[in-house]
N, C-alpha and C positions, 0 to 999 in steps of 0.2 A: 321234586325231580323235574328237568329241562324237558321242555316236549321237544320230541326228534321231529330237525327239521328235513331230514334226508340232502343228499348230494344236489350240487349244484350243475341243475339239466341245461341252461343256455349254452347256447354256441361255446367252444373254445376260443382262445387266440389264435391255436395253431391253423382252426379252419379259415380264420384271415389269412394268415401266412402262406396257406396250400393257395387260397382262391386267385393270390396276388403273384406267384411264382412266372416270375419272367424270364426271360433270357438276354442279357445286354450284350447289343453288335457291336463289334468294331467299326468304326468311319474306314471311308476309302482314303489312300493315300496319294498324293504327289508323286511320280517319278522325279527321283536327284540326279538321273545321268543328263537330261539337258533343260536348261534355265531358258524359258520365256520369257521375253523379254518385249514388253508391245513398244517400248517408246525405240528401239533398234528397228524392229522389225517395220513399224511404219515410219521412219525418219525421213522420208521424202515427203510421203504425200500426210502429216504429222504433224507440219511444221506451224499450224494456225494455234493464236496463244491456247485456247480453248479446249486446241486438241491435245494438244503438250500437258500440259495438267492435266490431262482425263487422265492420258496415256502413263504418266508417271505414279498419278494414283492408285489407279489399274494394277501397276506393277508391283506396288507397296502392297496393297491391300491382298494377293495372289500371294505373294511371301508370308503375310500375316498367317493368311491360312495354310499357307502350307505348314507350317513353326507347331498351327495349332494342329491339323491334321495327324502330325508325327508323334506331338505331347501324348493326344489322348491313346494312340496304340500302344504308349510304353507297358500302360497298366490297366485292367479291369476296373480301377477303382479312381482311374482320374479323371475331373470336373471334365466334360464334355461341351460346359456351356460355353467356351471363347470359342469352339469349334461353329457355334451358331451367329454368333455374333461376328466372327469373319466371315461366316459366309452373308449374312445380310451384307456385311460393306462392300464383299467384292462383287455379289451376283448383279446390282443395278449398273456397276461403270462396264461390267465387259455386254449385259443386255444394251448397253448404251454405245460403245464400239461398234458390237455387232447390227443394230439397227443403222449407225452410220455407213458400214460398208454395205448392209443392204441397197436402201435408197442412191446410192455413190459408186454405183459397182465400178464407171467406168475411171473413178479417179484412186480409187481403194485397192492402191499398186505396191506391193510388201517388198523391202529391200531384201528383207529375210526370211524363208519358211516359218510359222509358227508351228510348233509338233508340241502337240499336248498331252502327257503321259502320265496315265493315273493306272493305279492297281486298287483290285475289288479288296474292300471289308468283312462280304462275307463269304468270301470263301478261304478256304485255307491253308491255299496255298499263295503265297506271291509271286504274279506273273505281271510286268509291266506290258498296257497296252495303248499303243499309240495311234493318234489322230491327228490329222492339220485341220479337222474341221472346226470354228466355233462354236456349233451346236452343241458337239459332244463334250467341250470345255464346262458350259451352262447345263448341260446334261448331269454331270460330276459334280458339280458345284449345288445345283440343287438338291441330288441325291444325298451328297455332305449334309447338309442344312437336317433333310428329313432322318437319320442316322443318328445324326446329334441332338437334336429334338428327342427321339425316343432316348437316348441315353440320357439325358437330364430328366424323361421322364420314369425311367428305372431308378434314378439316385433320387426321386422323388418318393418313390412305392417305398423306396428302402427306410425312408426318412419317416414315413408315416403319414405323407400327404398323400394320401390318394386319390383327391377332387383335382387336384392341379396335377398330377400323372395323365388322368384321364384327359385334360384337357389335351397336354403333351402328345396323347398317341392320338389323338384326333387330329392334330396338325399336321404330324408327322403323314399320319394317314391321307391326309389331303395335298401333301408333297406327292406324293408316290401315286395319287389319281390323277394330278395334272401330268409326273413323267409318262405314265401310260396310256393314259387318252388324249395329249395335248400336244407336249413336247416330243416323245420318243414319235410318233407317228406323225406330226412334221418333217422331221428328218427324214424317215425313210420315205414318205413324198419324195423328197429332193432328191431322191435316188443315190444314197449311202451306197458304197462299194460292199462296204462291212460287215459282215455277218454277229448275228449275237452271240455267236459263241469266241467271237474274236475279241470283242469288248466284257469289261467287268459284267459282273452279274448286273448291277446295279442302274447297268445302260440299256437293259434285256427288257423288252415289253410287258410279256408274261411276268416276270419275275418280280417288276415293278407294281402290275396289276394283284400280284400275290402279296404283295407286301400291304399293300393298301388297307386289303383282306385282314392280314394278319394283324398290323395297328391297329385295327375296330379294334379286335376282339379282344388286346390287350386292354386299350380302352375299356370293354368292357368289364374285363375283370376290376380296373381300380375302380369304375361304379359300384361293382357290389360288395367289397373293400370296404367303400365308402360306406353304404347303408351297417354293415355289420361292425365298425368300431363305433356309431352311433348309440345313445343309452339305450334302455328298454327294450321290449320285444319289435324287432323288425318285422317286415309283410313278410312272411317264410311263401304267399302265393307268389309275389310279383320275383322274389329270388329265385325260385326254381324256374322262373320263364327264362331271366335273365341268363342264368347259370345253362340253361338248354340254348341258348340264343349264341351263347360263347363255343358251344360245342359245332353249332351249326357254320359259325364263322372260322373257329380253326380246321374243320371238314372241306369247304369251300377251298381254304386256303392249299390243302394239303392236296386235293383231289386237283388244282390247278397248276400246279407246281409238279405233278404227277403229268399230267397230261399237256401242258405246254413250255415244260422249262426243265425236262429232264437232266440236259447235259449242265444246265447250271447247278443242279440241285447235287447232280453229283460231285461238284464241288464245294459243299457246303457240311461246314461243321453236322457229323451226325449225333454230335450230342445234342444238339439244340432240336432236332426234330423229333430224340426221345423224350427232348421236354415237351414237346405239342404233344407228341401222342399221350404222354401221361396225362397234360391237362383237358386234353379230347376226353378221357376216361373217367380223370377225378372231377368234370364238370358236369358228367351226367350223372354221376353218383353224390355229390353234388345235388343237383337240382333234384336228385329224387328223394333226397333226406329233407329240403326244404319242402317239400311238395308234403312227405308224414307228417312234417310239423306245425304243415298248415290246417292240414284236414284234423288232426288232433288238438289244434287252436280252435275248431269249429265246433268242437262238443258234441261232436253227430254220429261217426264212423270211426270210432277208438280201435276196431279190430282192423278199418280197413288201413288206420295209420299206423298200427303195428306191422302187417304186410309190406306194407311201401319200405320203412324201416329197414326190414331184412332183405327187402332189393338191394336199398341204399347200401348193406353192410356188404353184399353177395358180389354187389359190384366194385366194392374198394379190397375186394382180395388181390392177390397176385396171378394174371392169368397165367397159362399152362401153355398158351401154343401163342405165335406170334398175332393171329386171329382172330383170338380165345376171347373173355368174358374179360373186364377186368384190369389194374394198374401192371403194364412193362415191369420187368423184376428188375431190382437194381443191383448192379455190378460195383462192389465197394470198391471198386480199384478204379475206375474209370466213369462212369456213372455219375453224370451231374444231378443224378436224382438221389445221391446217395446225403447232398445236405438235406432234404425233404423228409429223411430217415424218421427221423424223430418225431416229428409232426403228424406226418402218417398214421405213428402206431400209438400218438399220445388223439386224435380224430378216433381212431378204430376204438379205444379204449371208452373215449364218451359215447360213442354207439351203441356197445356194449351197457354202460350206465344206464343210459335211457332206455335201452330196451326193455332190461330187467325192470326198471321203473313201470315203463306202463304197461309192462305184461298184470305185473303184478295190483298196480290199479283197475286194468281192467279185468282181472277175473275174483277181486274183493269188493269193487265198488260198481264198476259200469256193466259188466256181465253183456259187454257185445260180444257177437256171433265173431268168430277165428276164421280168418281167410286162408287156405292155401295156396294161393297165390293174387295176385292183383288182377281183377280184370282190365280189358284192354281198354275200354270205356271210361275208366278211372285212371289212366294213363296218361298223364301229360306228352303230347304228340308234335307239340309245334313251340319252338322260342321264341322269347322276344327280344331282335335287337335294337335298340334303342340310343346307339352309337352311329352317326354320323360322321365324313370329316370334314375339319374346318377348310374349307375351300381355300387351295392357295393362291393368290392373283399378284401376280407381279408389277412392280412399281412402277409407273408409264415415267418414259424418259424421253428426252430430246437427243437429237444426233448431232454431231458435232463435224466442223466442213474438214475436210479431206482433201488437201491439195497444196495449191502456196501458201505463205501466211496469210495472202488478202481474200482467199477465197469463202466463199459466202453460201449459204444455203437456199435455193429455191423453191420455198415450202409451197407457193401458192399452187402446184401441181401435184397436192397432196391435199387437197383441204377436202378432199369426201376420203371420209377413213376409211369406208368398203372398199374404194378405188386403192388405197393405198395399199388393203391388207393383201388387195390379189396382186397388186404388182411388187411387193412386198415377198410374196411366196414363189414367185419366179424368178426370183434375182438370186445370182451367185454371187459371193467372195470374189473379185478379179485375185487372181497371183501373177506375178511375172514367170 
């Protein structure tokens, strides 16, 4: 006769599949009612060979991205990545314009208003909003970049690379740290008319500071993705930090978004915040099943991993009030947690397995003492996040003359770069 070897207690797949559950944004769009056009708009002062080819460049590169802009909105499921690659090409020649009418203000004389009109990605509805400034041009265009970056690294999680996702939302994430500590607050220096509720979400402080947030901690999820389709038994200690570490960062996110971005937030898909709040819930419960599995890897407290166990299970029910204990109930009709369905109850099901497993081992072989409940002391109280992002630094350019075609640049009134950044920061756009 065959010795029983009983069921198989490792992790599921499906617990990959929960850990890694994201939500992919739509990019911001182009306004189509009016065509910018830089090589028109500066055709006077334009006219040096240098400037001409920026300028034409410029304008090619701005249609590229708009072409791709449009592509990826068609469908949830189209490549996103030319939408990053347009924005690499066009974000250095309009940083490059834009430093030229900096340092030039008094030759930087527009035949024609430039109005730049983008509408937000994530919200949902389409409102086009418009600007003459160039800041908020480069504003859009970066946010494009960091929007597309996470969707290519969503088609990454989907794919089964989860190291190169995680990289994805760390860049992403370090987009959305420089629009909110660098760029979006330059601007309003300069004393923007605009209020954030008049412009996309996208161009909103808070919201970009929230976003930042929230890319970690997708980041993080493809980290522990990553350690669990690896062979063998993974560190179930360092998972449960991590898995609390994601809780701590989509908390962060939500608590901020709550409190400094409310009129945007109420523009934004509320299926995607039932997705945070589910993986707020299934990431603690989550890290509390890694945390039983650890202390039952340790041969020492079998009763106290049974305990932890039935948190784990206590917590992946469905709570009862919106407050409550527990995973948001899903709405088979509406409900994007309703693809999660399955994985869910095939997770709940190994819980069950394993529980019955080491009950049963511990009251035939280890005969530890039965907890009714977990002390606080034995409580995992603090995560680890371990997600930084990749700092964004933009391309240093040169400025191109602005005037007649023989006009020339007078850098030697630039050569200390402190001196330049402050004179730099006081200078307007001339318009006529």
């Amino acid at each position: 006769m065959s010795e029983y070897i009983g069921p198989d207690l490792g992790h599921p797949d499906s617990v990959i599949r929960l850990a890694s559950a994201v939500h992919r944004f739509r990019c911001p769009e182009m306004g189509a009612g009016r065509k910018v056009t830089y090589t028109r708009s500066f055709k006077t002062c334009g006219s040096h060979p240098k400037t001409k080819a920026l300028l034409a460049k410029a304008d090619s590169s701005r249609a590229s991205l708009g072409e791709s802009l449009v592509a990826s909105r068609r469908s949830s499921t189209t490549d996103v990545s030319s939408v990053v690659r347009a924005a690499d090409e066009y974000f250095p020649l309009m940083s490059q314009i834009l430093l030229s009418c900096k340092i030039q203000p008094e030759t930087a004389r527009l035949d024609e208003k430039l109005v730049f009109e983008w509408s937000s990605g994530l919200e949902t509805k389409t409102k086009i909003c418009k600007s003459e400034a160039l800041m908020y041009e480069l504003v859009m265009v970066i946010a494009s970049k960091a929007i597309g970056t996470a969707g290519v690294a969503c088609d990454n999680s989907i794919a089964g690379d989860f190291a190169a996702s995680s990289r994805g939302y760390k860049a992403a994430a370090g987009m959305m740290q420089f629009l909110a500590e660098d760029h979006l607050p330059k601007w309003i220096a300069r004393g923007t008319a605009i209020e954030d509720r008049e412009l996309p979400s996208e161009a909103c402080v808070a919201v970009c500071d929230g976003f930042h947030t929230l890319f970690l901690g997708m980041g993080q999820q493809m980290a522990v993705a990553t350690v669990l389709i690896k062979p063998g038994t993974p560190n179930y200690g360092l998972l449960a930090k991590l898995c609390l570490g994601i809780v701590e960062l989509m908390e962060r996110f939500i608590g901020g978004m709550r409190g400094k971005a409310g009129p945007q937030m109420a523009k934004m898909d509320t299926g995607f915040f039932t997705l945070i709040t589910f993986q707020i819930n299934f990431q603690r419960a989550l890290s509390t099943y890694f945390l039983a599995r650890s202390v039952w890897e340790k041969k020492e407290e079998y009763g106290l991993a049974i305990a932890m166990l039935k948190d784990a299970m206590q917590e992946m029910r469905t709570r009862d009030s919106p407050t409550g204990r527990g995973l948001p109930p899903i709405d088979y009709k509406s409900s994007p947690l309703k693809m999660l369905d399955k994985d869910i109850k095939d997770f709940k099901k190994h819980m069950n397995t394993l529980l019955k497993e080491w009950e049963h081992d511990n009251n035939k072989v280890y005969f530890d003492k039965n907890y009714d409940f977990v002390p606080e002391e034995k409580k995992l109280h603090k995560g680890l996040i371990m997600m930084k992002p990749e700092p964004f630094v933009p391309e240093e350019v040169d400025p191109v003359p602005l005037g007649p075609p023989n006009a020339e640049i007078d850098s030697s009134q630039y050569h200390d770069d402190a001196a330049m950044a402050r004179r730099m920061q006081d200078m307007e756009v001339g318009k006529k």
